[in-house]
C-alpha positions in Angstrom: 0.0 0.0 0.0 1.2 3.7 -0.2 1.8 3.4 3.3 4.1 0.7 3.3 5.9 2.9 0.8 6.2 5.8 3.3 7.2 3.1 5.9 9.8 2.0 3.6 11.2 5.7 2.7 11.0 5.9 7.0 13.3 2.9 7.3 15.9 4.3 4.9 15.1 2.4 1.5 16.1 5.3 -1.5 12.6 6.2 -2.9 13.2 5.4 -6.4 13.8 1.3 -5.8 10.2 1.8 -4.4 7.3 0.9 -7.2 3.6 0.5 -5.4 1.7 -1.8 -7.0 -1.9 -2.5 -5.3 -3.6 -6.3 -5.0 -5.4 -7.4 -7.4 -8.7 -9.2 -7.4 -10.8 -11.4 -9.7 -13.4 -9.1 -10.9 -15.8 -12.1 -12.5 -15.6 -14.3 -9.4 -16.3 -11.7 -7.3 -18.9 -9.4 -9.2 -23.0 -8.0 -8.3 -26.2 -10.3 -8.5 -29.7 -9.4 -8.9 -30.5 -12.4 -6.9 -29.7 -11.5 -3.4 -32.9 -13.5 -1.7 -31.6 -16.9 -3.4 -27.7 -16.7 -1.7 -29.3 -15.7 1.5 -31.4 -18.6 1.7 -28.3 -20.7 1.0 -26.5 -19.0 3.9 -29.9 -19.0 6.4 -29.4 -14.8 6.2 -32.8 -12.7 6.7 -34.1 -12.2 3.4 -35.6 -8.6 3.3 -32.9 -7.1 6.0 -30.3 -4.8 5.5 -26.9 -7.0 5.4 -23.6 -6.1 6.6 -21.4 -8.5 6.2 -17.4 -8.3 8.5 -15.2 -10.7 7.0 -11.7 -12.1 8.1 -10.4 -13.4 11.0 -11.1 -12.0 14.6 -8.0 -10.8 16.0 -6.7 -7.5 18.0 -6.0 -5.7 15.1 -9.4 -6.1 13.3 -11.2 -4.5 16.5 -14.3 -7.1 16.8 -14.7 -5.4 20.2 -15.4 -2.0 18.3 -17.7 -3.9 15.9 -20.2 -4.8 18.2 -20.2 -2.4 20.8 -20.9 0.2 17.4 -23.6 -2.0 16.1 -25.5 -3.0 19.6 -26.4 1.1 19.2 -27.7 0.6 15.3 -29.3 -2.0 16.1 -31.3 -0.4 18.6 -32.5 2.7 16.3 -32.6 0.4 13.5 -34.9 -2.9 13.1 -34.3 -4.3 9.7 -30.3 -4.7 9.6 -28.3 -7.4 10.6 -24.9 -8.1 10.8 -22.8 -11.4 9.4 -19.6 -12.3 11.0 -17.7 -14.7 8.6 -14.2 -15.9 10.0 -12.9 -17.6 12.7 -9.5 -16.6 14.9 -8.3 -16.2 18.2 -11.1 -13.2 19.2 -14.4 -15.5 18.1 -15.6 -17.2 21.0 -14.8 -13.7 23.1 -17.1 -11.5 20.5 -19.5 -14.3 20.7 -20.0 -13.8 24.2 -19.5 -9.9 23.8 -22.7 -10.3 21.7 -25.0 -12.7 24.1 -24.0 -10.2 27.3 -25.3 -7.3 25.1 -28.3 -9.8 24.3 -28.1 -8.4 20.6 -30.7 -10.2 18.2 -29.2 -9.2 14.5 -25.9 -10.9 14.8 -25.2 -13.5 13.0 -21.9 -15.9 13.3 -21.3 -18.0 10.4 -17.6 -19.4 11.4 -14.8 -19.8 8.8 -16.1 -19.7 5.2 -14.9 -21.7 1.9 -13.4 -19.1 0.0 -13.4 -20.7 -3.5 -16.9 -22.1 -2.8 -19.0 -19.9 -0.9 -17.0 -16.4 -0.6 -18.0 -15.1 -3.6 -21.8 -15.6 -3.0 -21.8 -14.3 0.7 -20.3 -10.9 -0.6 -23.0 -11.4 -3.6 -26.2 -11.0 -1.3 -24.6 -8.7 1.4 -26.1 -5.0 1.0 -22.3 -3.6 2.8 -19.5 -4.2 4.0 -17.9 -2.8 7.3 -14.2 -2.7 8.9 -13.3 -1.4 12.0 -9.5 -2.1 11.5 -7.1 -0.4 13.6 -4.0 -1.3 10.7 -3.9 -2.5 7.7 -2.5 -3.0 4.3 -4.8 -3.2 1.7 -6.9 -6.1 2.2 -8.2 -8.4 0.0 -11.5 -8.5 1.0 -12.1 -4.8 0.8 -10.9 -5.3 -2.4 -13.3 -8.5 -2.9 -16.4 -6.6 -1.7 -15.8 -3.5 -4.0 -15.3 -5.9 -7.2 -18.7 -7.7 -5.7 -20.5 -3.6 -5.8 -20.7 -3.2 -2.2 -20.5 0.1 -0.6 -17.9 0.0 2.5 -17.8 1.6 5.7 -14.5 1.4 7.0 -11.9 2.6 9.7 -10.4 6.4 8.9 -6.8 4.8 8.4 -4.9 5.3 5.4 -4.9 1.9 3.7 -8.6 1.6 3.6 -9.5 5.4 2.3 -8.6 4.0 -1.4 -13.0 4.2 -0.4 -12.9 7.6 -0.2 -10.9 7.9 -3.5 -13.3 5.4 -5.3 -16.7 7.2 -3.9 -17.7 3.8 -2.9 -18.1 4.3 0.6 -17.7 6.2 3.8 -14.9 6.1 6.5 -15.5 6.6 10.5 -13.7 7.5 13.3 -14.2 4.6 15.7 -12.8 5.8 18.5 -16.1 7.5 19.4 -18.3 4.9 19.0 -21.7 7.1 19.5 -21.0 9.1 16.8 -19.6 6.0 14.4 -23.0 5.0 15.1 -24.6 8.1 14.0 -23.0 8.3 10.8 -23.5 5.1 10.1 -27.0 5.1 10.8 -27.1 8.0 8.3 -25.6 6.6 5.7 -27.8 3.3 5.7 -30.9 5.9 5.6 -30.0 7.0 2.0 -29.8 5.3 -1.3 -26.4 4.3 -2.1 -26.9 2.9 -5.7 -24.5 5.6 -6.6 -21.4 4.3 -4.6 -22.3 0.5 -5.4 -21.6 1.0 -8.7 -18.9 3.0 -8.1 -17.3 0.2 -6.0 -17.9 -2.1 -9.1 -16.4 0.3 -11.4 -13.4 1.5 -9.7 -12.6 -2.5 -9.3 -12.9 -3.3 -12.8 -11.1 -0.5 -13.8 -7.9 -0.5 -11.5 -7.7 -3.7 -9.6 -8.7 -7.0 -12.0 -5.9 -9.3 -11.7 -5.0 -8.9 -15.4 -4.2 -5.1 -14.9 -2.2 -6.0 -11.9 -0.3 -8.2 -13.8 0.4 -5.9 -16.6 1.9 -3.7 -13.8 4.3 -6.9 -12.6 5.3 -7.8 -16.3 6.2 -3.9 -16.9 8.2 -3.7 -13.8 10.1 -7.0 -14.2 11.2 -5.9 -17.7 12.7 -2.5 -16.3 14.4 -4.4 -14.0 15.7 -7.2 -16.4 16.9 -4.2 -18.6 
């Protein structure tokens, strides 16, 4: 990501042996349906709710904790979303019981997910998706739900604000988790056709793995010059 780069510069490494090249992802795995109710049955997810789906595994870093402490207060002003948990790690069976002392009802856990076999589809009939990372790179399932038209809502850090540069999303300030709320209650309120396709869009255009590639194959001739 660009901030590896800067982290790289930081450490001492000469600027021009740097090249940034983003991950890729498989724009016709992971792509839109107009089918959502079909995948949700297949995945026992509430047919006419608001989705937003948390994927990856639960550790420190990806801020479960934040996750459900910021939903517990959506879910109280708002009756028709739910959120999917798909992913397993060392944090699971603590968030689960973060959920069932807060005695939340729209939560739904559905443990580590075939990513070949079932990934693509649960992105499919999602309606969002939602980080509340603390650090990261640039993750391939943000990339993943983008190609798959899903408007994010993710952590104000600089590896995840490639949303704010696709208009595909919104980022929040988790640290106060009243007004995350707010905002993100606000946002589900409107129609965000708009930044669906944008997500599509900006994924086709600048992250298919055939592009990326392109950009390997270039660099490896300059250096093989």
């Amino acid at each position: 990501s660009p901030q590896v780069c800067r982290e790289l510069e930081e450490l001492g490494v000469n600027k021009e042996r740097i090249t940034y090249i983003p991950n890729g992802v498989d724009t016709q795995r992971f792509k839109p349906t107009s089918d959502k109710k079909s995948l949700r049955k297949k995945f026992n997810i509430p047919e006419d709710d608001l989705i937003l789906l948390s994927l990856g595994r639960l550790t420190d870093q990806k801020q479960p904790h934040v996750l459900i402490d910021v939903f517990s207060l959506i879910e109280r002003r708002l009756s028709n979303v739910t959120l999917i948990i798909a992913g397993g790690g060392e944090l699971l069976d603590k968030t689960k019981r973060l959920v069932q002392k807060k005695n939340m009802k729209n939560v739904k856990f559905l443990g580590h997910v075939d990513h070949d076999k079932d990934v693509p589809d649960l992105y499919a009939c999602s309606d969002y998706y939602i980080m509340t990372s603390k650090y990261e790179g640039l993750p391939l399932t943000l990339l993943e739900a983008m190609s798959s038209g899903l408007p994010c809502i993710v952590s104000d850090i600089p590896n995840l604000r490639i949303v704010k540069d696709a208009k595909c999303g919104i980022v929040i300030d988790f640290s106060d988790e009243e007004k995350a709320a707010e905002e993100i209650i606000d946002y589900l309120e409107r129609d965000n056709s708009e930044h669906s396709k944008n997500a599509r869009e900006y994924a086709v255009k600048n992250l298919d793995w055939k592009i990326i590639a392109g950009r390997y194959l270039e660099e490896l001739e300059r250096l093989g010059r």
